[in-house]
Structures are given as C-alpha cells and as structure tokens.
LUMMIMI-971296 format. One record per residue (C-alpha): x, y, z; residue in one letter; chain; residue number from 1. Coordinates in Angstrom, 2 decimals, always signed. Example, Ala and Ser with C-alpha at 12.3 -4.5 7.8 and 13.67 -1.06 7.14 Angstrom:
// LUMMIMI-971296
<r x="+12.30" y="-4.50" z="+7.80" residuo="A" cadena="A" num="1"/>
<r x="+13.67" y="-1.06" z="+7.14" residuo="S" cadena="A" num="2"/>
END
This chain:
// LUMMIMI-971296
<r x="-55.64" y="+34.26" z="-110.42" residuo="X" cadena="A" num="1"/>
<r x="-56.48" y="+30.74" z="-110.69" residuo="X" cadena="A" num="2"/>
<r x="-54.42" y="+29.08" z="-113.46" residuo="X" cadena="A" num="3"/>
<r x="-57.12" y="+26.65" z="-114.71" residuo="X" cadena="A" num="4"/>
<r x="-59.89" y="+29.33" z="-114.05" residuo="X" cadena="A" num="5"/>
<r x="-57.44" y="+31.89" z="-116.29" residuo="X" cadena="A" num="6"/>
<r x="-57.08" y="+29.23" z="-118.74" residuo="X" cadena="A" num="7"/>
<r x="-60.52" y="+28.47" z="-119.25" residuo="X" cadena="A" num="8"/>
<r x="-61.94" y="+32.02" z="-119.61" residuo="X" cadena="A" num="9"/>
<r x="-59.01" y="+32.43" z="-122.29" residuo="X" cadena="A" num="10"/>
<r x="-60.96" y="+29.10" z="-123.84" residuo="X" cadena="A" num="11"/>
<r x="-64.32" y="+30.89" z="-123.71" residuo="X" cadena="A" num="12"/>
<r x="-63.15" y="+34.27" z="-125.27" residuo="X" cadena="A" num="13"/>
<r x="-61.70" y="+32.21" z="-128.05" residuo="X" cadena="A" num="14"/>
<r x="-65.05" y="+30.70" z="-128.67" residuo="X" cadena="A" num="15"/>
<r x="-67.22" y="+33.93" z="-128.22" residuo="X" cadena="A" num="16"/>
<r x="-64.56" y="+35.31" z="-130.94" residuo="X" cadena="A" num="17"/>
<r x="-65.79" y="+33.23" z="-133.38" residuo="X" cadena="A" num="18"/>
<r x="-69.31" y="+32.58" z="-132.99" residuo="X" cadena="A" num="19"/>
<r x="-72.44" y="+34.37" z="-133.88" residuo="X" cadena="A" num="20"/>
<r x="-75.48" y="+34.71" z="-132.04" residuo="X" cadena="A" num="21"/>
<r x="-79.46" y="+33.98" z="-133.08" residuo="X" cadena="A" num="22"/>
<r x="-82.47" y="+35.40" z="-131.38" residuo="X" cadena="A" num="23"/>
<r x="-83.65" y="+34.52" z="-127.69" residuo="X" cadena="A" num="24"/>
<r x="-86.73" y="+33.19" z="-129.62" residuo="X" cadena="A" num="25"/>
<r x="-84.94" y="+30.64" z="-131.57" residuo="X" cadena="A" num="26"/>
<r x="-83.32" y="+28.92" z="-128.55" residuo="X" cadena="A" num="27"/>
<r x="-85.00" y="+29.93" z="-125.55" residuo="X" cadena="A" num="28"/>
<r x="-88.79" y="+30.64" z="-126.29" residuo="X" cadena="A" num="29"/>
<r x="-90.86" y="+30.00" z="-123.44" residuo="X" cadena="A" num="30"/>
<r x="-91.71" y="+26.04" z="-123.13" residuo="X" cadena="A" num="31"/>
<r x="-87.99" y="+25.00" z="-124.09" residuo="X" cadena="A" num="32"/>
<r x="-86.03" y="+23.12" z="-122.06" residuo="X" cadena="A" num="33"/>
<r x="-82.50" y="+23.07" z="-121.81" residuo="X" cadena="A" num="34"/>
<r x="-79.63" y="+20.72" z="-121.03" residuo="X" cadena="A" num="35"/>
<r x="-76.25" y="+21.18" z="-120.51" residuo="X" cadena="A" num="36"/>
<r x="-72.63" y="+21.05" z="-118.86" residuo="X" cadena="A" num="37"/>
<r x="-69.97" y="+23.34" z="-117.47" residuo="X" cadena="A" num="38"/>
<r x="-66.12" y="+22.73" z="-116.39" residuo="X" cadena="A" num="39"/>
<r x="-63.91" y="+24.71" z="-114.36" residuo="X" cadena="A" num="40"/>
<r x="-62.31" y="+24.97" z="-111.17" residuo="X" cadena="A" num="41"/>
<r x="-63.18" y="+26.07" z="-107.45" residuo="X" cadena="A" num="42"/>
<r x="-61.76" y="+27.22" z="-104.54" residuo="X" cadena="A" num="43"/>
<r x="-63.14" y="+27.12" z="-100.98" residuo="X" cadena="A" num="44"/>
<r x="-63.26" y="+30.25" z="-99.22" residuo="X" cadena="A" num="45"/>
<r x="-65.08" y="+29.73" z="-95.90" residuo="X" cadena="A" num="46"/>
<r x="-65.07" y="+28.89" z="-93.38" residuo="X" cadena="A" num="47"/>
<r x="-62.46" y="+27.40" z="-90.52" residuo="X" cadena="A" num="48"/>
<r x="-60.77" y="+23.62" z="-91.75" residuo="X" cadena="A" num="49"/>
<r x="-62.62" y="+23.60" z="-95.06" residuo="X" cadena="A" num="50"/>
<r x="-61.23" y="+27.17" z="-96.17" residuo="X" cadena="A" num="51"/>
<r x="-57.57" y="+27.21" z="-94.43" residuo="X" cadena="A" num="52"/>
<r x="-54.73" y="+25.77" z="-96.68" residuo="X" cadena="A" num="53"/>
<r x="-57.38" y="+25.19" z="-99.44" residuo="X" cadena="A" num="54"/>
<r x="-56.05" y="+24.71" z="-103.04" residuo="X" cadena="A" num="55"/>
<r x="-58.34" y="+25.08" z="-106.11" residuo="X" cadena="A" num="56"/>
<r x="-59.33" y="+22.45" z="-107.96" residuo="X" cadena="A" num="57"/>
<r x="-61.37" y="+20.99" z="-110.84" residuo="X" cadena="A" num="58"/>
<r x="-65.16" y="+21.56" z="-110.62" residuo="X" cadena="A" num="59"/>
<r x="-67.73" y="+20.01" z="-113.01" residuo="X" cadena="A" num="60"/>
<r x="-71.72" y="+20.54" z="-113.19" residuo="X" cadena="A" num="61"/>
<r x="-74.44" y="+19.46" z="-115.36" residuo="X" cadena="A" num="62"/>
<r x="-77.98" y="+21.08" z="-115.20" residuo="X" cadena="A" num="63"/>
<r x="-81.49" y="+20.34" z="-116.80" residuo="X" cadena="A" num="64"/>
<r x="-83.31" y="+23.88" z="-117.26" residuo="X" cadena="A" num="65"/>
<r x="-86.97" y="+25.15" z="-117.99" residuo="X" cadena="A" num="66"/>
<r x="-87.46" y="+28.89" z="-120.17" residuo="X" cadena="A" num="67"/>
<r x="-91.35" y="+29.87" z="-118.10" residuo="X" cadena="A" num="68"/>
<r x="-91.26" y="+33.15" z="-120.02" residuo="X" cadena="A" num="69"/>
<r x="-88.63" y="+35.59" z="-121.27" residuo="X" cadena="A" num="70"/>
<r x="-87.73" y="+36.78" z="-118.09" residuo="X" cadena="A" num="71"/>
<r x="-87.46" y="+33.64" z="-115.78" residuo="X" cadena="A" num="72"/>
<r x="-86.83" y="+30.27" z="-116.07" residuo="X" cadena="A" num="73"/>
<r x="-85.56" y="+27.07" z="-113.48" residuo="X" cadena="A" num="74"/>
<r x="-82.00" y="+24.94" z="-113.07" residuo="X" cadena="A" num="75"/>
<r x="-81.86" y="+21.64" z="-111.56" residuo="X" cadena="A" num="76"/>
<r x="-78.11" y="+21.18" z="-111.41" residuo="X" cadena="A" num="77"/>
<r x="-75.51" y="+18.18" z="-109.90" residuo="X" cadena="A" num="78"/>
<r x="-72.45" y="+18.78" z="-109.65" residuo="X" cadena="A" num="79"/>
<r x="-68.97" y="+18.03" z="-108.10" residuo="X" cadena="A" num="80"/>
<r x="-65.83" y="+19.54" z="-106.82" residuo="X" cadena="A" num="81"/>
<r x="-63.06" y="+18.97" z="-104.18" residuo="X" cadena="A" num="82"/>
<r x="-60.60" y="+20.58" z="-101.89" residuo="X" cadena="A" num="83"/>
<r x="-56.55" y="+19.94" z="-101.85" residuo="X" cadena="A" num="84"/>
<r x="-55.02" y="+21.48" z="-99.32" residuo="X" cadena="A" num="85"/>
<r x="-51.36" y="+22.87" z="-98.37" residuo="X" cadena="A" num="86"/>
<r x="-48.63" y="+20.64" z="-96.92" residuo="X" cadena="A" num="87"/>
<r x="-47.46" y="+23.93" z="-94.54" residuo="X" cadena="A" num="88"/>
<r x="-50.94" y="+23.98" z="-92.55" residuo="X" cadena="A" num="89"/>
<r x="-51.39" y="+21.60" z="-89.60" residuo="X" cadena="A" num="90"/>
<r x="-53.70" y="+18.78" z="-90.17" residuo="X" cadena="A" num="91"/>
<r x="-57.03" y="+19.27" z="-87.68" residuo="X" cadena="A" num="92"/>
<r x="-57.84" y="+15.93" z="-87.48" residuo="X" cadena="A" num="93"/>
<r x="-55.10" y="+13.13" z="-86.98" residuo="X" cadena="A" num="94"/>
<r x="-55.79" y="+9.94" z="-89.13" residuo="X" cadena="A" num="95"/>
<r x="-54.99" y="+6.73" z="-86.40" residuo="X" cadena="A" num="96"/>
<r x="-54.51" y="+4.69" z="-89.34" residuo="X" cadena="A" num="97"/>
<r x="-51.68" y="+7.34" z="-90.69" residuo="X" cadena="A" num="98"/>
<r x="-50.08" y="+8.70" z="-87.82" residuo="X" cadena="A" num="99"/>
<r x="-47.17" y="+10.17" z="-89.68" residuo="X" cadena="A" num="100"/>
<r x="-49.57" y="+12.97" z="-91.31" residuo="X" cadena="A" num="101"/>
<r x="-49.13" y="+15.73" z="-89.48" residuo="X" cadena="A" num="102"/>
<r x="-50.52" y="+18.35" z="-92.25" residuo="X" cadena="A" num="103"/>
<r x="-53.00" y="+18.73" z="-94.26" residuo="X" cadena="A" num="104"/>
<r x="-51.63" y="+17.84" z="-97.69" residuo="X" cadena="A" num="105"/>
<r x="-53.15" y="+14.48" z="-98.04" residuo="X" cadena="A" num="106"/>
<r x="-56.58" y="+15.91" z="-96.91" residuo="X" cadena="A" num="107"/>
<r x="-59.21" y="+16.22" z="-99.21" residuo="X" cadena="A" num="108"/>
<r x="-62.77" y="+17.71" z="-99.11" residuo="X" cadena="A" num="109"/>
<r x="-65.16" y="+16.79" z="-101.52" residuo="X" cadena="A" num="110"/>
<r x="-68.35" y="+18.60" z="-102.27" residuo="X" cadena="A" num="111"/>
<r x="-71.41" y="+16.99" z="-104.20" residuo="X" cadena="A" num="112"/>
<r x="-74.24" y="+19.40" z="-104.66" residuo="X" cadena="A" num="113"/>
<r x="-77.57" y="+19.03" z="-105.79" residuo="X" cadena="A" num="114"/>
<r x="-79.41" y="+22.48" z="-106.27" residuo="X" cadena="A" num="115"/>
<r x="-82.63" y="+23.94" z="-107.25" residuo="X" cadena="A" num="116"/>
<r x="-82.52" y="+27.54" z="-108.95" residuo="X" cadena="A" num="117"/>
<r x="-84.99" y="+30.53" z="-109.89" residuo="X" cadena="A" num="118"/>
<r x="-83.21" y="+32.22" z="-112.52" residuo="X" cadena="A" num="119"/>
<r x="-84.19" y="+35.70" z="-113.69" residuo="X" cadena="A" num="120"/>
<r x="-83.00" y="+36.57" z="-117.17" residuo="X" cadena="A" num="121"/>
<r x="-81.92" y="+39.68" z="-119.09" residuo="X" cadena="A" num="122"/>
<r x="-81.70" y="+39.75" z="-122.69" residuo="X" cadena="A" num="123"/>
<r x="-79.07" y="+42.50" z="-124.34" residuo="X" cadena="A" num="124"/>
<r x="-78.75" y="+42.26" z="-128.23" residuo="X" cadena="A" num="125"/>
<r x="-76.21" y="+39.10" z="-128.45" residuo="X" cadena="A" num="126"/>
<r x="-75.95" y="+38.43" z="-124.91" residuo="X" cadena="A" num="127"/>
<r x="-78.21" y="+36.76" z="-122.41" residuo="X" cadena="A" num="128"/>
<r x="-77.91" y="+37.32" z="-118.81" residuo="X" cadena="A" num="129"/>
<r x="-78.95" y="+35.51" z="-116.03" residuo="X" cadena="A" num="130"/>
<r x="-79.19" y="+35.75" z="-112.28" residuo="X" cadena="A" num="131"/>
<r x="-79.94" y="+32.55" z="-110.29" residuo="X" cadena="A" num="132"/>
<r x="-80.65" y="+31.62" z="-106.78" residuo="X" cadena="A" num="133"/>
<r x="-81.86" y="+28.69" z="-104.74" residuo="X" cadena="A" num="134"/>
<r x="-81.45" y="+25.96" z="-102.31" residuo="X" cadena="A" num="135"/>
<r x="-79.56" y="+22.77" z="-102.32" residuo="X" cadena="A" num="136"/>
<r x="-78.23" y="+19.36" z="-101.18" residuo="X" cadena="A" num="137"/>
<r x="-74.74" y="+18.84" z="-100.45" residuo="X" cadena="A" num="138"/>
<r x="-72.85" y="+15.97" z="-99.61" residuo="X" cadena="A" num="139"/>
<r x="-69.52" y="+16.49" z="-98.18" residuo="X" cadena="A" num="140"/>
<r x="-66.95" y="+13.66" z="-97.17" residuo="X" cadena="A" num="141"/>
<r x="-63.44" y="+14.87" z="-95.88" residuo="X" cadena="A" num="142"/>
<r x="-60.61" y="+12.19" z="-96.72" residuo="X" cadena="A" num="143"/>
<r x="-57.30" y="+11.01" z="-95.83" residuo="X" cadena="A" num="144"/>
<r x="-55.28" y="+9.31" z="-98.19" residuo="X" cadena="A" num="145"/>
<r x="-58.23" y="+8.95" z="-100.06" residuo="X" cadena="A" num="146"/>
<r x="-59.99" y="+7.14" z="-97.49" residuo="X" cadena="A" num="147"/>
<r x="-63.13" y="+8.61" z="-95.77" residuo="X" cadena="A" num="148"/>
<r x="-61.56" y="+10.74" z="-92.44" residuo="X" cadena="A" num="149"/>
<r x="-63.07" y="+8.96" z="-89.18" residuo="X" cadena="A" num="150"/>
<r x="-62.89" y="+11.18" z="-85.92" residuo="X" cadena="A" num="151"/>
<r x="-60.82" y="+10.18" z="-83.39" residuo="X" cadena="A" num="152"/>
<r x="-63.52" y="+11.31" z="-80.47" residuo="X" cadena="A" num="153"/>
<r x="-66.41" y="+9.70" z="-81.70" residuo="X" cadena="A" num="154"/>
<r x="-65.20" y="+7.31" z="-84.33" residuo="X" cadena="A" num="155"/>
<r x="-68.00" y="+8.15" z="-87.16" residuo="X" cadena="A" num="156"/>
<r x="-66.88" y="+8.54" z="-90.90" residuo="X" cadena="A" num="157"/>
<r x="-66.57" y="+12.09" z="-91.80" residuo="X" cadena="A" num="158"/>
<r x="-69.68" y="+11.96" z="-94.60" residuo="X" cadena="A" num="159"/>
<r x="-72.69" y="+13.13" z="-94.48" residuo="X" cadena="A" num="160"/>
<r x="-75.95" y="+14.95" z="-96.46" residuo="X" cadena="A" num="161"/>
<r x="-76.62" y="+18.91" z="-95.52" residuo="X" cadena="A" num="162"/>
<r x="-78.86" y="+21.48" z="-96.45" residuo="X" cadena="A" num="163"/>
<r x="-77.45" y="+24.25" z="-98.45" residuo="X" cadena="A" num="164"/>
<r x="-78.42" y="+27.38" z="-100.72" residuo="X" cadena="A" num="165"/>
<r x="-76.28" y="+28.55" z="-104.03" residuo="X" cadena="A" num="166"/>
<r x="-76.50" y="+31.80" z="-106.28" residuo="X" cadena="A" num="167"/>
<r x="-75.42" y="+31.68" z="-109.81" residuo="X" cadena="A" num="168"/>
<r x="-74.19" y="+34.74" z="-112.57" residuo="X" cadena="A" num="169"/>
<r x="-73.91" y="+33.38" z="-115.74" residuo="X" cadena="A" num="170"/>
<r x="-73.92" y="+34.79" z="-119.30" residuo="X" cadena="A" num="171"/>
<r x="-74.23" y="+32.76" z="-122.84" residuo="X" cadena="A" num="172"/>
<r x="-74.05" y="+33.38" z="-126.33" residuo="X" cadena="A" num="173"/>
<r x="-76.18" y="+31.25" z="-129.30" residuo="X" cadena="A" num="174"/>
<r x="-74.36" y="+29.58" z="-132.06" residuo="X" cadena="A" num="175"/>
<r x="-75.16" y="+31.25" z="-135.09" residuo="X" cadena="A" num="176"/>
<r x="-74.92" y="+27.70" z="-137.41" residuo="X" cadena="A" num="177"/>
<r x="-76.66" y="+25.64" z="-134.17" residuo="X" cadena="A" num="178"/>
<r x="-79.90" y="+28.14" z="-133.11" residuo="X" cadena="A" num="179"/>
<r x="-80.37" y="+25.59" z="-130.18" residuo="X" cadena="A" num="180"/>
<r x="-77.28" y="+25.61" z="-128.82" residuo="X" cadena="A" num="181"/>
<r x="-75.18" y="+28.30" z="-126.85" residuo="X" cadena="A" num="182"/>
<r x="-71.97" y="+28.77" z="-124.78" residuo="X" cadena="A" num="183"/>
<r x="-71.98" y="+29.66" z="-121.57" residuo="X" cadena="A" num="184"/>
<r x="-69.49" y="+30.97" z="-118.73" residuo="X" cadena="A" num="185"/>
<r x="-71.00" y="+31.22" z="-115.01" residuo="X" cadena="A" num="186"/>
<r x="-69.91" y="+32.10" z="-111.76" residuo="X" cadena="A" num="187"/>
<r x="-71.64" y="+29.81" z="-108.58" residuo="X" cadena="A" num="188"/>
<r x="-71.24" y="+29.88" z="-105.11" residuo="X" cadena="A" num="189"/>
<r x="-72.28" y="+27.16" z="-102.58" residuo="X" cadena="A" num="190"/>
<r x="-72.95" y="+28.26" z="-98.84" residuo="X" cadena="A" num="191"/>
<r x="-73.57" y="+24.70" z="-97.23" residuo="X" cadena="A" num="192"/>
<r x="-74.38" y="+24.60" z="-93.62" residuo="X" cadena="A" num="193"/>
<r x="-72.28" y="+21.80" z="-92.34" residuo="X" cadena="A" num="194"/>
<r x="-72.05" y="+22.26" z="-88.51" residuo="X" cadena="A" num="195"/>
<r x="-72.15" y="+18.81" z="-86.93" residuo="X" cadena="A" num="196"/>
<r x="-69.79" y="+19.43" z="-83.57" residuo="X" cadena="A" num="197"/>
<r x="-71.87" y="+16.47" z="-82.19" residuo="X" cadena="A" num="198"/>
<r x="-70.45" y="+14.13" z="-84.40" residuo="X" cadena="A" num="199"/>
<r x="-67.33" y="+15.48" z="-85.08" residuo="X" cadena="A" num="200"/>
<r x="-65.68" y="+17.92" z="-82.38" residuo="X" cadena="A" num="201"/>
<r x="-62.18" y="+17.16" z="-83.23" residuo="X" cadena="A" num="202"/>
<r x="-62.09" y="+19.44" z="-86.60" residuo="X" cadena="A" num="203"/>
<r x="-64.26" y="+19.93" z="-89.87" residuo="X" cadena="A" num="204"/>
<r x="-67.22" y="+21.16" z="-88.18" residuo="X" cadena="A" num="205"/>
<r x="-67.86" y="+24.25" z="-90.11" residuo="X" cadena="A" num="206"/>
<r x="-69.90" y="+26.01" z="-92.98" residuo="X" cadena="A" num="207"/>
<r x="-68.53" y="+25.33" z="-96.10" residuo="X" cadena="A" num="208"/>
<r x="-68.40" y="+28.04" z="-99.13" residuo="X" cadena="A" num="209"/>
<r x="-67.00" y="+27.34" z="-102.33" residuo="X" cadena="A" num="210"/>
<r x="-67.33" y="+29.11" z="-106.01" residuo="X" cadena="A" num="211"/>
<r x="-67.01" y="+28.04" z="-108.92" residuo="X" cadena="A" num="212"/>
<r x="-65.84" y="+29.88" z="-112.19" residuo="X" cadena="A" num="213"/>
<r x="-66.70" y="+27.41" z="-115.63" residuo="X" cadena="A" num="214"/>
<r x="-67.53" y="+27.61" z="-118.99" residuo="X" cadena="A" num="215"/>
<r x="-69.91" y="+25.08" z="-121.09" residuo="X" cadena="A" num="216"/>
<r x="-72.21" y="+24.66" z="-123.35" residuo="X" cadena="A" num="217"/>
<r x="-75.99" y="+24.11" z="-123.66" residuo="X" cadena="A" num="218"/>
<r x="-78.77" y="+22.15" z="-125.88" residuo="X" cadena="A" num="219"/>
<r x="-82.33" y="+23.91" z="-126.33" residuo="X" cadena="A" num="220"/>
<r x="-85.15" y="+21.53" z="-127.07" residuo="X" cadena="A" num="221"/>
<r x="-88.95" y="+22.22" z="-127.78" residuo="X" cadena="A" num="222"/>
<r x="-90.58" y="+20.58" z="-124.65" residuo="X" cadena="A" num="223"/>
<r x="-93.73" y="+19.77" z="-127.05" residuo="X" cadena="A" num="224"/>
<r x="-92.33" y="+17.53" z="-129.02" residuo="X" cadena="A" num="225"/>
<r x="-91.85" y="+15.17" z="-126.14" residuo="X" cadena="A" num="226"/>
<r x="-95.67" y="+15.11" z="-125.83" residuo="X" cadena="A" num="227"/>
<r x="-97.67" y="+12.62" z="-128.07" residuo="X" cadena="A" num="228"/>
<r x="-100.01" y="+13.63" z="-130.67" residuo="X" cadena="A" num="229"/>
<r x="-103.55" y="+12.94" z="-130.10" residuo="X" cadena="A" num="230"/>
<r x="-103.35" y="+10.69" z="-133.20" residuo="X" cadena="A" num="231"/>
<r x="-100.47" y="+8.35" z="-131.53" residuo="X" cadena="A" num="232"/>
<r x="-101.93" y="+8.07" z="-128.41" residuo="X" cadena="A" num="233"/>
<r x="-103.92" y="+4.05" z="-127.96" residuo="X" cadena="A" num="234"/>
END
C-alpha cells in the first residue's frame, strides 16, 4: 500500500473517531453550496511511459460544489499531481541538454486537471455517499531535471491541454459542533486522452490514468444569502 495514502486514511479514521454527525438538512439542503479541499497521493497506472516506473506522489484538489436536491448535486474541481519515476527503467526520451540520463529517475509527469462532475448522492444515517462522474481538462507537461522535456524528432516542448473524463467515490461525515462543515475521504480517477504521436513520436505519447486516494474537508454555505434583499438593491 501506498505509505502516504496508508498514512492519511489512518488521519481520517482518527478524525471520524471523534466527530459527530448532524442531519443532511443542516449542511447540505438543496440550494447550498459547498467549498472545499482534499490531500493525498496518486499513482499513475496507465498507460505505456506515463505508467512504467511510476512512483506515487502527492496529489492536492480543491472543488466548488452545488446540493440541486437530495439526491444530486455538481463539482467543479482543480487540482494537481505528478509522476516520479524509477531510476532502474530506461528513460524513453533522451534529454540533448542532459545526455548522461539514461533512466527515468529525473523524469517527471505532471498532471493539472480541471473537471466537471454530476454527482449522485446516498444518504445512510451518519454517512453520506456520493458517486461522481464527468469530463475534464488536463494539462500535462513531462520534465527533465525539472525543465519542460523537448523531443528530440520534432523539437516541441512536451506540454500541452487535453480532453479528459474522471469518476469520483467519496464519503463524508458532518461535524457535530460545525453543522456546515464535514470531512471527507474520496477516491478519483483521471482517464486523459493524451495521444499526440504527431508531435511527439519519440516517447510519452499515450493515455494517461491516474487515481487519487485523499481526505479533506468541506464548508456548506446557504447560496441565498449571497443574493441581495429587495430592500438593498438601488
């Protein structure tokens, strides 16, 4: 098992331990919205370069979220996340400006989505379930040495903006002394389709699939009271 994943779900059972929930009602009626933030770690899992040698790492995402009814709700979430990779697996891509690195441990991948979710929810006493799905944005730049990769065939910087979609499992738990806040733990995987052999044939040409296992916390808020009164308006 991950050792930062492990270590954070020991985090979260600590604070489930000791916490007590309120009602759905109190913290997410229909018309609330939500913000919040999660940290964890990810690994990549798919597919060719991106996946082989991969190491997890740190992953962190923030979302804004809408409650339509007791039953479904929406997630606009950023995020970010990154790749290490093993010092035993031959690098795919040789760096011109490092020619001594000859694996891949001074490769990095980092991922940068932006993603849209339909969330379906299922309430059970003190536990609130959700099941999410969507599509996304991604922005993935592979690096050397900290320095964007640039292929050797066609000499363009290994960055670039793809299409993507992401499902999400998540479960939370309401703070019995804060009614508007909960804590959360979720799992979320990216597919992103990030084909480009055009621009770079040499190597990192693939789909990329990552999950992510975190833990956070999130801030209910009645969306009314960010509309004026008819008395305050000029």
């Amino acid at each position: 098992m991950i050792p930062r994943v492990r270590s954070a779900g020991i985090a979260l059972c600590a604070v489930l331990a000791v916490v007590s929930p309120c009602l759905a009602a109190e913290g997410m009626a229909p018309g609330r919205g939500a913000i919040g933030g999660q940290i964890g770690g990810s690994f990549f899992w798919a597919d060719a370069d991106y996946s082989e040698g991969s190491k997890s790492r740190f992953a962190f995402s923030g979302h804004y979220r809408y409650v339509i009814n007791n039953r479904l709700r929406w997630q606009v979430s950023p995020g970010f996340t990154w790749s290490g990779y093993s010092g035993t697996v031959p690098v795919p891509v040789l760096d011109g400006r490092f020619p001594q690195d000859v694996t891949k441990r001074t490769n990095l991948t980092l991922l940068v989505p932006m993603t849209f979710e339909m969330q379906v929810l299922l309430h059970r006493g003190k536990w609130h379930y959700h099941l999410g799905a969507g599509p996304g944005v991604y922005r993935v730049s592979v690096q050397n040495r900290r320095i964007v990769l640039i292929d050797p065939v066609t000499f363009v910087n290994h960055s670039g903006l793809y299409p993507g979609v992401t499902g999400e499992l998540g479960v939370e738990r309401f703070i019995r002394s804060m009614p508007s806040t909960s804590v959360e733990a979720s799992v979320t995987t990216h597919w992103v389709f990030a084909e480009n052999a055009r621009d770079f044939p040499t190597g990192y040409n693939s789909s990329l699939a990552a999950t992510e296992i975190r833990i956070g916390a999130n801030y209910y808020f009645d969306m009314s009271r960010l509309k004026k009164k008819p008395d305050q308006l000029p």
